[in-house]
C-alpha positions in Angstrom: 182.7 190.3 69.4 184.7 193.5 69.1 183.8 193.7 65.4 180.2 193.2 65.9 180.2 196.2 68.2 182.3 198.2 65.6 180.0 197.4 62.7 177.0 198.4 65.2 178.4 201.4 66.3 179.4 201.9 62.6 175.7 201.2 60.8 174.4 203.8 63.6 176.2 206.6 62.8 176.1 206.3 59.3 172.4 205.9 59.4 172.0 208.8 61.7 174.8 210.9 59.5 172.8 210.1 56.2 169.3 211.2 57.7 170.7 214.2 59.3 171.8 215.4 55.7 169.0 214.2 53.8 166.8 217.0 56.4 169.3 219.4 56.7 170.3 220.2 53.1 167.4 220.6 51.9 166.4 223.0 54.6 169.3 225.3 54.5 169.0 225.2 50.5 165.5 226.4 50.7 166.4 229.0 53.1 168.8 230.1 50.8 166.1 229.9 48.0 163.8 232.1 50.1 166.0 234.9 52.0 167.7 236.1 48.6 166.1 238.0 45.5 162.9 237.7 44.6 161.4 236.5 47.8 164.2 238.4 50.0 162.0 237.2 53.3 163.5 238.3 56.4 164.8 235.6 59.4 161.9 235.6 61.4 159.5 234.4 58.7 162.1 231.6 57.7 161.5 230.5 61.1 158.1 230.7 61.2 157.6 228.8 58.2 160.4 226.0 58.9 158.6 226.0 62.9 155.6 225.0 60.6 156.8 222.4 58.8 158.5 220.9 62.2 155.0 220.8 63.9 153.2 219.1 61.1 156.1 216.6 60.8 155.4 216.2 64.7 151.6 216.0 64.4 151.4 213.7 61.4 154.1 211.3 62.9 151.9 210.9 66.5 148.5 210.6 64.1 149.8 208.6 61.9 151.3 206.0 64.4 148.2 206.1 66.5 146.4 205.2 63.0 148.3 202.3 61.8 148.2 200.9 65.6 144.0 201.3 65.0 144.1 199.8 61.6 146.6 196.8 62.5 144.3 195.9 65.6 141.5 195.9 63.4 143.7 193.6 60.7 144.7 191.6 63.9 141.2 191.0 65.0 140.3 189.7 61.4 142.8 187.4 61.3 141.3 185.9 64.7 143.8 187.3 67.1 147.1 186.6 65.0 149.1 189.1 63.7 151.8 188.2 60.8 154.0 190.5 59.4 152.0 190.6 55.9 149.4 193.1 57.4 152.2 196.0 57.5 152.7 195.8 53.5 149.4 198.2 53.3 151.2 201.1 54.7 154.2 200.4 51.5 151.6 201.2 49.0 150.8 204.4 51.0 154.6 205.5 50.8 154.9 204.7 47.4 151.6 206.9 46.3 153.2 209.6 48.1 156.7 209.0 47.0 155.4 209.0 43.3 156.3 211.5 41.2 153.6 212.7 38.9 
């Protein structure tokens, strides 16, 4: 039991550690990028522009998840009331357009 806990405990943090580097990094290497020569852009409009980029994250998550609850209800009521796990492989082929490099 004590292991399962550790390996729990374990998987979380390292999740958590990994996603807090993969949004961090890149955010203080474009704020280097951006406060030194050309650009030479002051604090304050670093912040502005990172507050930006925080409150579309925020918007798009809530639309987003208020979306794919409409669309799977719809998918739901389609399938005459039963939902199967299948339905949710829509949104993959929306991550991987987006994820594409072109």
């Amino acid at each position: 039991m004590v292991g399962i806990l550790f390996a729990a405990q374990y998987t979380v943090t390292y999740t958590a550690a990994i996603t807090l580097a993969a949004y961090v990094y890149p955010s203080w290497k474009g704020v280097m990028l951006i406060s030194s020569s050309p650009y030479n852009y002051n604090p304050l409009i670093i912040g502005v522009v990172i507050l930006a980029f925080g409150a579309g994250n925020m918007v798009g998550s809530v639309a987003g998840g208020k979306w794919s609850d409409v669309y799977l209800r719809r998918l739901r009521e389609a399938n005459n009331g039963v939902s199967v796990p299948e339905v949710r492989l829509f949104f993959l082929h929306l991550y991987v357009l987006q994820e594409r490099k072109f």
